[in-house]
PDB file of N, CA, C and O in Angstrom:
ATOM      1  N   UNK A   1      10.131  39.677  31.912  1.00  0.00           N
ATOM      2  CA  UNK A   1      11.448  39.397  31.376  1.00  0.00           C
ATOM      3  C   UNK A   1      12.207  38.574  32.418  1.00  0.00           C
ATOM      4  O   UNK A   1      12.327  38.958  33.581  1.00  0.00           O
ATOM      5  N   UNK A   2      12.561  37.773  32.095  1.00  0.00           N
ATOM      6  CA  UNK A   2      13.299  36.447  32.811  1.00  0.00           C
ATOM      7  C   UNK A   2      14.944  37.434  33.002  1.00  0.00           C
ATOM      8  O   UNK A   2      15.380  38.256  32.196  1.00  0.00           O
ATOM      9  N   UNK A   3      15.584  36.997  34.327  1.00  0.00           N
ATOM     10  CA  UNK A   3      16.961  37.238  34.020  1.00  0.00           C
ATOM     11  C   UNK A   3      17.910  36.440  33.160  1.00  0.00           C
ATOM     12  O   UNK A   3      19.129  36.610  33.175  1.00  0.00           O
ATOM     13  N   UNK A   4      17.607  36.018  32.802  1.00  0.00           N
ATOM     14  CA  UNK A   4      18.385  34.842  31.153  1.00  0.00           C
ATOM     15  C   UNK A   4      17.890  36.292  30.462  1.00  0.00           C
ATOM     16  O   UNK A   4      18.613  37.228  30.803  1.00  0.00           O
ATOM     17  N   UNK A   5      17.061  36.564  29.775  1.00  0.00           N
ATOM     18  CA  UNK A   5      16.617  37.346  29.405  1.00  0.00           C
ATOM     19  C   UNK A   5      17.149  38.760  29.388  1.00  0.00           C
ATOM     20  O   UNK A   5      17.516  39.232  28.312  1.00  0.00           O
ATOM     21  N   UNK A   6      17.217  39.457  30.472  1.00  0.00           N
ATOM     22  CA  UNK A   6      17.953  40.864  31.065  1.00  0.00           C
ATOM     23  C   UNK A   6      19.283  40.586  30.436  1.00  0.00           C
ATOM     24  O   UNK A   6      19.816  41.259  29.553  1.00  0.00           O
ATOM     25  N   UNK A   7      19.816  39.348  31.090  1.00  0.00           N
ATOM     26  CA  UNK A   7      21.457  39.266  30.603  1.00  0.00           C
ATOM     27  C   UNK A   7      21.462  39.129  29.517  1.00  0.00           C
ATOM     28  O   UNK A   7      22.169  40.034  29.075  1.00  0.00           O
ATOM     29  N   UNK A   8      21.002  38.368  28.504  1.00  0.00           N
ATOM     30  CA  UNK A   8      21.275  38.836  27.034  1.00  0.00           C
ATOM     31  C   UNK A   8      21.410  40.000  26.612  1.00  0.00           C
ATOM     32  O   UNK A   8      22.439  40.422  26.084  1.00  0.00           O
ATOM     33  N   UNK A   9      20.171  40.776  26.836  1.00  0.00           N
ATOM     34  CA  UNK A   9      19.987  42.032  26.524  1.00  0.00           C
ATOM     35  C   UNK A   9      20.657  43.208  27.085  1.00  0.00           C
ATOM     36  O   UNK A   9      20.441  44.376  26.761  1.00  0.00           O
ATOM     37  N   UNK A  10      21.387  42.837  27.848  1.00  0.00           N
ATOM     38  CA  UNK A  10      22.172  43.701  28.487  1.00  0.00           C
ATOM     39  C   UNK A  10      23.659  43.579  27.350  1.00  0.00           C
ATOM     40  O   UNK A  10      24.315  44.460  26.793  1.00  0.00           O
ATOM     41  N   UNK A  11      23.770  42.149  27.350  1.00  0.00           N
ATOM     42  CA  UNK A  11      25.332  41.805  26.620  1.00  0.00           C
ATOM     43  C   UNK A  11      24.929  42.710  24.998  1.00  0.00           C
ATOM     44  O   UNK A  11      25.690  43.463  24.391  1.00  0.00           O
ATOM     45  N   UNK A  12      23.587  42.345  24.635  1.00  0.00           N
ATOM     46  CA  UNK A  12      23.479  42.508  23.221  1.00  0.00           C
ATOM     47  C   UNK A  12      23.902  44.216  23.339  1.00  0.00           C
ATOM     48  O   UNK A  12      24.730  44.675  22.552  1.00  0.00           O
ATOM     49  N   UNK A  13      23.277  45.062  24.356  1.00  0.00           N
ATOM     50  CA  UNK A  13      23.761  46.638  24.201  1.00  0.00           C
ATOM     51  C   UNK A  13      24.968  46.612  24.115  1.00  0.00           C
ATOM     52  O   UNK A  13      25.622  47.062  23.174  1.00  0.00           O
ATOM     53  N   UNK A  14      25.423  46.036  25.172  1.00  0.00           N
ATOM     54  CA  UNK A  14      27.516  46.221  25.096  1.00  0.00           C
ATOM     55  C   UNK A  14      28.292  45.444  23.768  1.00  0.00           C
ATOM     56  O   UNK A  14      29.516  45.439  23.632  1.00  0.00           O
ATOM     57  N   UNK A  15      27.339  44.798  22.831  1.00  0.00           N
ATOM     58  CA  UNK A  15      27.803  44.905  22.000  1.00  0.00           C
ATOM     59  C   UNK A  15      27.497  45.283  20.829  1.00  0.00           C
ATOM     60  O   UNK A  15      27.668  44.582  19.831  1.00  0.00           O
ATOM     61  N   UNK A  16      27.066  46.299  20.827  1.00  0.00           N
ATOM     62  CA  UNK A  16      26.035  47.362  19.860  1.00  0.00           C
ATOM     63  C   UNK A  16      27.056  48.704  19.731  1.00  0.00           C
ATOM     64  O   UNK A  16      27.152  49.742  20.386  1.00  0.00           O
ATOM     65  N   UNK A  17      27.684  48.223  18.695  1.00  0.00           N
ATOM     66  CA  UNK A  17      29.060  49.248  18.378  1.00  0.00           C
ATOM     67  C   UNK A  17      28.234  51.274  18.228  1.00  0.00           C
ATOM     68  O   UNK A  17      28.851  52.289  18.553  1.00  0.00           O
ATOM     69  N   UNK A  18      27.312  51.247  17.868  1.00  0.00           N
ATOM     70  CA  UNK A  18      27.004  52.781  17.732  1.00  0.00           C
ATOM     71  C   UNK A  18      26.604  53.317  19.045  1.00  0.00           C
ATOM     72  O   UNK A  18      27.068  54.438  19.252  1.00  0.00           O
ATOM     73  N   UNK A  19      25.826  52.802  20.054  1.00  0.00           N
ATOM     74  CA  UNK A  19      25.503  52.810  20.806  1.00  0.00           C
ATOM     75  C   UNK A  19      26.633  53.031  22.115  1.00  0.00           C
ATOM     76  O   UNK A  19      26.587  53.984  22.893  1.00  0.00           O
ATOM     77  N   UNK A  20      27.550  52.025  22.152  1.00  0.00           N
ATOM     78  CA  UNK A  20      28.368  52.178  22.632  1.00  0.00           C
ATOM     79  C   UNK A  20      29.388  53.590  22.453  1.00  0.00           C
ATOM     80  O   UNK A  20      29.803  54.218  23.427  1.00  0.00           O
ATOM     81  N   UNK A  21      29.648  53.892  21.252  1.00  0.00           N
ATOM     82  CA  UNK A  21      30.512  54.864  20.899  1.00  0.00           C
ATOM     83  C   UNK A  21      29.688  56.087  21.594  1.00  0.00           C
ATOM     84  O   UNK A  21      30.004  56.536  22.696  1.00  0.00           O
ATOM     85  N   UNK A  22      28.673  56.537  20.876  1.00  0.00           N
ATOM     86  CA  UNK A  22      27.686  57.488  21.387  1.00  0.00           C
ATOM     87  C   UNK A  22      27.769  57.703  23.072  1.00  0.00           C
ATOM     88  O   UNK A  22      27.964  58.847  23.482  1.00  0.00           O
ATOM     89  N   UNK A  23      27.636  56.722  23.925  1.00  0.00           N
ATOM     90  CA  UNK A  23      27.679  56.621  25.424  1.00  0.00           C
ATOM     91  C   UNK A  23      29.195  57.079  25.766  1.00  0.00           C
ATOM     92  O   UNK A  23      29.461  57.691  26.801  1.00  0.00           O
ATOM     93  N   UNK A  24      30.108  56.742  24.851  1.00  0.00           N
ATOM     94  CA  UNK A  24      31.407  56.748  25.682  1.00  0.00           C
ATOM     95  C   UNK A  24      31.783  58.053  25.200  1.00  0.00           C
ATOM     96  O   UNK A  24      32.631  58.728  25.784  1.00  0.00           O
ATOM     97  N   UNK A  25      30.978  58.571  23.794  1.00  0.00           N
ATOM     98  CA  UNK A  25      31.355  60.345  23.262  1.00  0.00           C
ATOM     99  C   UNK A  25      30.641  61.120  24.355  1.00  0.00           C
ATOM    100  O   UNK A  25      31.343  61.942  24.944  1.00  0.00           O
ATOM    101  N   UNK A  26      29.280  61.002  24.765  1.00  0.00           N
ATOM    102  CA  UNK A  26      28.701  61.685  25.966  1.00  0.00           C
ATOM    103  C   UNK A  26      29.442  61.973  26.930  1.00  0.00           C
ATOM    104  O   UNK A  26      29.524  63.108  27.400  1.00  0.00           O
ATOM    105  N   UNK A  27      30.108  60.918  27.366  1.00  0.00           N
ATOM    106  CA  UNK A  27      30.563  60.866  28.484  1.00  0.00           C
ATOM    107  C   UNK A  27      31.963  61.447  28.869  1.00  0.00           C
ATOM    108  O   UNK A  27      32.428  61.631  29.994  1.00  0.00           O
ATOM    109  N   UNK A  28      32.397  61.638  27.896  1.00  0.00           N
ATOM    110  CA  UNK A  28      33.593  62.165  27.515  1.00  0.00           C
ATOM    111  C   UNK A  28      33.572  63.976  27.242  1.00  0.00           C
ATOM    112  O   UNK A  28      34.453  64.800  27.484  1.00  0.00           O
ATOM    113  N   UNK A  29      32.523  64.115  26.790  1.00  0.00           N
ATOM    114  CA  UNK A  29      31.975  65.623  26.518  1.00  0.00           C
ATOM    115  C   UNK A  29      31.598  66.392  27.963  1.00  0.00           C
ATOM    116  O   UNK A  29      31.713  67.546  28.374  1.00  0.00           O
ATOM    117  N   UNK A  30      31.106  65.183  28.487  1.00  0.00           N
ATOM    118  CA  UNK A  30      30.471  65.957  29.697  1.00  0.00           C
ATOM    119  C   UNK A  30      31.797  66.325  30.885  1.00  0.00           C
ATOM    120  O   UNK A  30      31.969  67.289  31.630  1.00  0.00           O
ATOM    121  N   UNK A  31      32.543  65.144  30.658  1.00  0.00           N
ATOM    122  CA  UNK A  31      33.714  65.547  31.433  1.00  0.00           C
ATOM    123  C   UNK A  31      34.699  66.616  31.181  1.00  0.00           C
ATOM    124  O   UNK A  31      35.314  67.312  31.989  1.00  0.00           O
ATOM    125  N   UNK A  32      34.725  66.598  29.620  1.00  0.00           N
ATOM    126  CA  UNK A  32      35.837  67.958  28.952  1.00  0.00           C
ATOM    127  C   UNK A  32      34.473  69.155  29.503  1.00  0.00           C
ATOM    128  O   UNK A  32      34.935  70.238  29.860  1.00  0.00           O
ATOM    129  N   UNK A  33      33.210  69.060  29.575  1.00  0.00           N
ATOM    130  CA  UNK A  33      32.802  70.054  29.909  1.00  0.00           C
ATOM    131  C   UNK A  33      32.887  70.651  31.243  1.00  0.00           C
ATOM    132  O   UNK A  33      32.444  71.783  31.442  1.00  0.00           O
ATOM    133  N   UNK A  34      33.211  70.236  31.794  1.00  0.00           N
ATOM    134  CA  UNK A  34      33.578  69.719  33.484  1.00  0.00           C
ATOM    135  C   UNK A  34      34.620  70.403  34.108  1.00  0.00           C
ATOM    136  O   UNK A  34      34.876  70.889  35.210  1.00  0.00           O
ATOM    137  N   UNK A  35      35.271  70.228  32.707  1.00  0.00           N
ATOM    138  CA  UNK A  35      37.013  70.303  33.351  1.00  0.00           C
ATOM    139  C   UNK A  35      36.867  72.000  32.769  1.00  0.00           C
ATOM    140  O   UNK A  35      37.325  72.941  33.416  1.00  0.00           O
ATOM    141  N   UNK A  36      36.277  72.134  31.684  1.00  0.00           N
ATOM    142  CA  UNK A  36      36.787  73.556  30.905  1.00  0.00           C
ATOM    143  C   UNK A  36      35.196  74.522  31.914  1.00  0.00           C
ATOM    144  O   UNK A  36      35.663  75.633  32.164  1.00  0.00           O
ATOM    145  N   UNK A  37      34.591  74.500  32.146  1.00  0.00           N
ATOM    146  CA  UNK A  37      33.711  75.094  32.895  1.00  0.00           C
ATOM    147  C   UNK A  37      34.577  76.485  33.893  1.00  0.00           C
ATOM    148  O   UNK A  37      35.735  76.396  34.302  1.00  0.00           O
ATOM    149  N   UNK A  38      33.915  77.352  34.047  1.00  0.00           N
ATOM    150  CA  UNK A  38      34.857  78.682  34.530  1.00  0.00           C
ATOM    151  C   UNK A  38      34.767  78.263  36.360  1.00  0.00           C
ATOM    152  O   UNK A  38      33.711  77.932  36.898  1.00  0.00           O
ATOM    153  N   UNK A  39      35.727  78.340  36.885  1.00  0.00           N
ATOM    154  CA  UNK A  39      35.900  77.840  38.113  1.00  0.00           C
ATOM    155  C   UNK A  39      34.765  78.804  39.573  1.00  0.00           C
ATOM    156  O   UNK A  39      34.808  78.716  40.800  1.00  0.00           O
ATOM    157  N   UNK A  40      33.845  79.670  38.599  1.00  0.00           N
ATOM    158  CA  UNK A  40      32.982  79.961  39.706  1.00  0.00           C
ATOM    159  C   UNK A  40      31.690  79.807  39.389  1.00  0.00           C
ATOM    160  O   UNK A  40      30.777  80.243  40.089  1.00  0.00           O
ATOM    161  N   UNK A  41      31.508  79.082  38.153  1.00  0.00           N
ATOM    162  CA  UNK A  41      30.014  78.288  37.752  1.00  0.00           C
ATOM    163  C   UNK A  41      30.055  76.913  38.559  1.00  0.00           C
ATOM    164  O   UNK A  41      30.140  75.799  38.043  1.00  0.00           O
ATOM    165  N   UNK A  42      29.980  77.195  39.903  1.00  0.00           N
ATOM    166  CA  UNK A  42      29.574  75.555  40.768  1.00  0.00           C
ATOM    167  C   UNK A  42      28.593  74.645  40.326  1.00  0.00           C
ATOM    168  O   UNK A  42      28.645  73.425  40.480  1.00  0.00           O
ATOM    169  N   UNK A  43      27.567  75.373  39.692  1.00  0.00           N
ATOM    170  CA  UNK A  43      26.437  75.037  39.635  1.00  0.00           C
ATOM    171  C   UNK A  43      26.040  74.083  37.831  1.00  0.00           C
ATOM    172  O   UNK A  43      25.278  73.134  37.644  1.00  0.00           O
ATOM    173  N   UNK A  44      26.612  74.578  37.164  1.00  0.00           N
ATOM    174  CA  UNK A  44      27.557  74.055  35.813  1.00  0.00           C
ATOM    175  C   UNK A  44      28.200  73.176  36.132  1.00  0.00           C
ATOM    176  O   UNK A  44      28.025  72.004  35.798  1.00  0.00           O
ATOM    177  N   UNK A  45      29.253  73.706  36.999  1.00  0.00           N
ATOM    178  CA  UNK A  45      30.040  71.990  36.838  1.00  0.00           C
ATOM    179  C   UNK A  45      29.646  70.994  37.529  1.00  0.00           C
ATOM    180  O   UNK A  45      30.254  69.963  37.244  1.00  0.00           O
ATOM    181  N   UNK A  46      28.747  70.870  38.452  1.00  0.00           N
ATOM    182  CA  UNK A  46      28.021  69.775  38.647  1.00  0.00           C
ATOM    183  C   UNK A  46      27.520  69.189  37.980  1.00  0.00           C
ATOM    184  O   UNK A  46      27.668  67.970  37.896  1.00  0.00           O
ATOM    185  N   UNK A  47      26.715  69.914  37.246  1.00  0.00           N
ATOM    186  CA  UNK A  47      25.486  69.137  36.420  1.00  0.00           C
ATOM    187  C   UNK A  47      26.039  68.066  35.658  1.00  0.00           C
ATOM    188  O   UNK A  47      25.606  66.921  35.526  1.00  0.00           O
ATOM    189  N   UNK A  48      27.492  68.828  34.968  1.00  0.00           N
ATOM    190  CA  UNK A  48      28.487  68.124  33.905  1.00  0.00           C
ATOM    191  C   UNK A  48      28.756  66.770  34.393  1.00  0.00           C
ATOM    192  O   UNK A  48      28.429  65.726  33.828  1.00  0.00           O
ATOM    193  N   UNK A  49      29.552  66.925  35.791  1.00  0.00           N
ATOM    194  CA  UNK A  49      30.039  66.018  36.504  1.00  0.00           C
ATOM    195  C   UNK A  49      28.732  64.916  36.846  1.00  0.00           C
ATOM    196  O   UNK A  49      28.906  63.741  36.520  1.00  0.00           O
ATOM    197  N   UNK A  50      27.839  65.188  37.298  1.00  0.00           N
ATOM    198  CA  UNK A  50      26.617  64.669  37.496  1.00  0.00           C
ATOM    199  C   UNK A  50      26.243  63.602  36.050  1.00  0.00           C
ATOM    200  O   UNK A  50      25.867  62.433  35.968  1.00  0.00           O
ATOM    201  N   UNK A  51      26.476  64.390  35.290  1.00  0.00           N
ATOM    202  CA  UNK A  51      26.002  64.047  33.892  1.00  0.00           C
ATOM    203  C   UNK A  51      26.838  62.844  33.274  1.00  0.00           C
ATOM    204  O   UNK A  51      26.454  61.992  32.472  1.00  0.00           O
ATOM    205  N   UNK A  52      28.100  63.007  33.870  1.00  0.00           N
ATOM    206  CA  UNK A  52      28.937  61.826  33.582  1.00  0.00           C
ATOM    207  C   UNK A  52      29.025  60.581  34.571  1.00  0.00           C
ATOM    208  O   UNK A  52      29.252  59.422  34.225  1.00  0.00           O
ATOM    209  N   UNK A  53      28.800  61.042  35.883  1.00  0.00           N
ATOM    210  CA  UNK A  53      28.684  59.825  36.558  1.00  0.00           C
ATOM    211  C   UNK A  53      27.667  58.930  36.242  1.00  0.00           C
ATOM    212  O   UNK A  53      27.798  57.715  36.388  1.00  0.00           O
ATOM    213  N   UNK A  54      26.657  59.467  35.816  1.00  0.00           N
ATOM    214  CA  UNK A  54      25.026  58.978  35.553  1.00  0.00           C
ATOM    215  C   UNK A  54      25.413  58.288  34.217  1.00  0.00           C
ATOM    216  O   UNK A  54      24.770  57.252  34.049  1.00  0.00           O
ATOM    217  N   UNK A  55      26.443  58.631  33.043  1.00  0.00           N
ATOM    218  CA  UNK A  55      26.591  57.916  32.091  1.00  0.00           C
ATOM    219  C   UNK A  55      27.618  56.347  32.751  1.00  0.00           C
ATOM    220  O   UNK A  55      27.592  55.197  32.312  1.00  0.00           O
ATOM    221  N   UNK A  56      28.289  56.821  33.712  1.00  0.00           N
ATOM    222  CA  UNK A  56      29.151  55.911  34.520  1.00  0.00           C
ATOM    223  C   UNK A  56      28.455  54.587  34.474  1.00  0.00           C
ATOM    224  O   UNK A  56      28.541  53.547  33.822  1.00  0.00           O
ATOM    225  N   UNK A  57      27.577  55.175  35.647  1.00  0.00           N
ATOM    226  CA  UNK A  57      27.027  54.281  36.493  1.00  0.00           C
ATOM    227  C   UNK A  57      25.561  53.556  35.884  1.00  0.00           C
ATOM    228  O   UNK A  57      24.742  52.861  36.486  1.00  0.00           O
ATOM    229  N   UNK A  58      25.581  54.033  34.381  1.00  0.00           N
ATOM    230  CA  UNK A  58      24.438  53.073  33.807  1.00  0.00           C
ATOM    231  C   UNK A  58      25.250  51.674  32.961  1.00  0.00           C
ATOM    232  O   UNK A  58      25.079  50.454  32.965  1.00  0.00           O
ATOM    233  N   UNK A  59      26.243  52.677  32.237  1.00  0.00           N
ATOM    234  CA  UNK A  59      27.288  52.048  32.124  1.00  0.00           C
ATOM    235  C   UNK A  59      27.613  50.472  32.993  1.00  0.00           C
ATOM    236  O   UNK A  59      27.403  49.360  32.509  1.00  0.00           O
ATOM    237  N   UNK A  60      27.951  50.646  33.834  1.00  0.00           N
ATOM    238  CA  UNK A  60      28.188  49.769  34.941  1.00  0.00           C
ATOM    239  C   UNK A  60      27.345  48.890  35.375  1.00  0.00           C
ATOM    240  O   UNK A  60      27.747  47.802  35.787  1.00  0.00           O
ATOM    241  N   UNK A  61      25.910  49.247  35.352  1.00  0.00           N
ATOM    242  CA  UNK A  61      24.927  48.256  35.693  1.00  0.00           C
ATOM    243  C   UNK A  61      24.651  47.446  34.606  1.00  0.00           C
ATOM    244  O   UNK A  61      24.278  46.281  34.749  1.00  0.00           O
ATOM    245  N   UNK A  62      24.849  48.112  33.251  1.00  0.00           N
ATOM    246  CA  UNK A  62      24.525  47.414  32.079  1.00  0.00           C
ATOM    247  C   UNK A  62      25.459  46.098  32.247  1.00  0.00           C
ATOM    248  O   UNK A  62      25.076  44.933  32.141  1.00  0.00           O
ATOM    249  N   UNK A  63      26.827  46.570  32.543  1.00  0.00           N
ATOM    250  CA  UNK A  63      28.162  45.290  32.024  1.00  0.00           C
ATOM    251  C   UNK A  63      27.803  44.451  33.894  1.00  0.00           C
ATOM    252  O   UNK A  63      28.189  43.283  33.917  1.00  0.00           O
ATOM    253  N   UNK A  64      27.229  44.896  35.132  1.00  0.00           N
ATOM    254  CA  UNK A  64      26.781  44.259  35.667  1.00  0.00           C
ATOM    255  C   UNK A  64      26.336  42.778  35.398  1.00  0.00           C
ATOM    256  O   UNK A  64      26.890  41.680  35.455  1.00  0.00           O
ATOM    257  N   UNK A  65      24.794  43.349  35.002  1.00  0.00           N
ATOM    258  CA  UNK A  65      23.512  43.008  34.286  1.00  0.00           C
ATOM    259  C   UNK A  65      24.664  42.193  33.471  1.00  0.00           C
ATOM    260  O   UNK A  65      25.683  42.237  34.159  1.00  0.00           O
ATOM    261  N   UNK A  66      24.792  41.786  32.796  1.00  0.00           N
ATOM    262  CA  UNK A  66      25.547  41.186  31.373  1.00  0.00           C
ATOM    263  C   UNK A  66      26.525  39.799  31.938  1.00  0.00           C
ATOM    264  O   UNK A  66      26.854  38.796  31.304  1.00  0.00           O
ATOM    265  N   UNK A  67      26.729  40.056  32.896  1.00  0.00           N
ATOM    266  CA  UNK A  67      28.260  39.433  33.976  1.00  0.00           C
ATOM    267  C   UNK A  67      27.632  38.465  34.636  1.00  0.00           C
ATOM    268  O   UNK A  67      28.313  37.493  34.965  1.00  0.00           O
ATOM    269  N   UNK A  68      26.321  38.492  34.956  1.00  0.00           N
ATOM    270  CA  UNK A  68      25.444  37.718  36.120  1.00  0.00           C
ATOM    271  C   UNK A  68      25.310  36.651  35.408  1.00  0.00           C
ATOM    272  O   UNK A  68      24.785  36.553  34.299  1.00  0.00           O
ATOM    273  N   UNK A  69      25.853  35.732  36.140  1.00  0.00           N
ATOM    274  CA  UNK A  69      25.655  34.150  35.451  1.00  0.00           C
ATOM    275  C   UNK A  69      24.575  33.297  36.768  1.00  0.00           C
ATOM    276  O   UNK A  69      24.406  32.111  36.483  1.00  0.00           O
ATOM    277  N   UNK A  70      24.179  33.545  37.510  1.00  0.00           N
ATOM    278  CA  UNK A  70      23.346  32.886  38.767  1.00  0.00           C
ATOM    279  C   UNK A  70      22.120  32.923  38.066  1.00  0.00           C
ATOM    280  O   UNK A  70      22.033  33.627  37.060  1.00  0.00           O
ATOM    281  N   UNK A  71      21.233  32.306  38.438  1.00  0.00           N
ATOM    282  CA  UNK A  71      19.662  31.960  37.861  1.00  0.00           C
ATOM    283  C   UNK A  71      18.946  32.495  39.040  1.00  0.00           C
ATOM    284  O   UNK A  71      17.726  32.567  38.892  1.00  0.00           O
ATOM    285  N   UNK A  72      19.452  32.913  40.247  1.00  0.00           N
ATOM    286  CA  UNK A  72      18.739  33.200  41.381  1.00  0.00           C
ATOM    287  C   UNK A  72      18.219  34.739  41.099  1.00  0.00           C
ATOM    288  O   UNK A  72      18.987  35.681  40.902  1.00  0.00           O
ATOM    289  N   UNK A  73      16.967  34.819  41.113  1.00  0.00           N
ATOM    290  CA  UNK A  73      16.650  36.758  40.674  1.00  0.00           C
ATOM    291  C   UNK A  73      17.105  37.400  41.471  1.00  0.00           C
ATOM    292  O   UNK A  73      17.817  36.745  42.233  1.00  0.00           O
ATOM    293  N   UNK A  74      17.042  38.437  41.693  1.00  0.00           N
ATOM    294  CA  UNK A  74      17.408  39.575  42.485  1.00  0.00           C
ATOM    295  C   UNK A  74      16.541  40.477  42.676  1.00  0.00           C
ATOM    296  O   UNK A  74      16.693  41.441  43.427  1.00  0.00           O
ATOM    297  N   UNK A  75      15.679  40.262  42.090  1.00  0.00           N
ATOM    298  CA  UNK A  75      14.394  41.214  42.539  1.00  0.00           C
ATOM    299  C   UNK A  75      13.403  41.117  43.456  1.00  0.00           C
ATOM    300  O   UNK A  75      13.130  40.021  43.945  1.00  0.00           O
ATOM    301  N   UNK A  76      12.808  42.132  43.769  1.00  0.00           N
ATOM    302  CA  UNK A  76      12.249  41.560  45.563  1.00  0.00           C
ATOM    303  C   UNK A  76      10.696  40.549  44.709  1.00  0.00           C
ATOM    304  O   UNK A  76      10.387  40.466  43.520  1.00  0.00           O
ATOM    305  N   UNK A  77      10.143  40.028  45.770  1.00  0.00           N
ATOM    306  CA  UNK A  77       8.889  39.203  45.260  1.00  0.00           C
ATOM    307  C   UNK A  77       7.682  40.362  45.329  1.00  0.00           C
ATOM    308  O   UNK A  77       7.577  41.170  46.252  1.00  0.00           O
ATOM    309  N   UNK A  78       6.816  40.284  44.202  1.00  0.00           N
ATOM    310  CA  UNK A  78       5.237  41.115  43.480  1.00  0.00           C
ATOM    311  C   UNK A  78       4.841  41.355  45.425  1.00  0.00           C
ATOM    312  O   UNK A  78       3.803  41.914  45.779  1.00  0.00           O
TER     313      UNK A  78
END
């Protein structure tokens, strides 16, 4: 897969209305789960919290990925 390639496919997810909704309901669940979690389940509210950064931060690489207009790869060489 060419990065011309990646970046399309990256833009085409961010604009994939079900998909999107779904990611941003996850992510949103995991945080109300987060917040409402009983304040001596440490171990619970991590996971939650965990669970949302990880929706974050895929999040983020996707609209990355999508943003990159350079032709230069970024990946190390085979």
């Amino acid at each position: 897969m060419t990065d011309d390639d990646r970046r399309r496919a990256a833009q085409a997810v961010l604009e994939h209305p079900i998909l999107m909704e779904l990611l941003n309901e996850f992510e949103q669940s995991a945080i109300n789960a987060t917040l409402n979690s009983k304040s001596t389940d440490h171990e619970g509210r991590l996971a939650h919290a965990t669970e949302a950064r990880t929706i974050r931060n895929l999040l983020s690489r996707i609209r990355s990925i999508a943003g990159q207009t350079e032709t230069v790869s970024r990946r190390a060489p085979a």
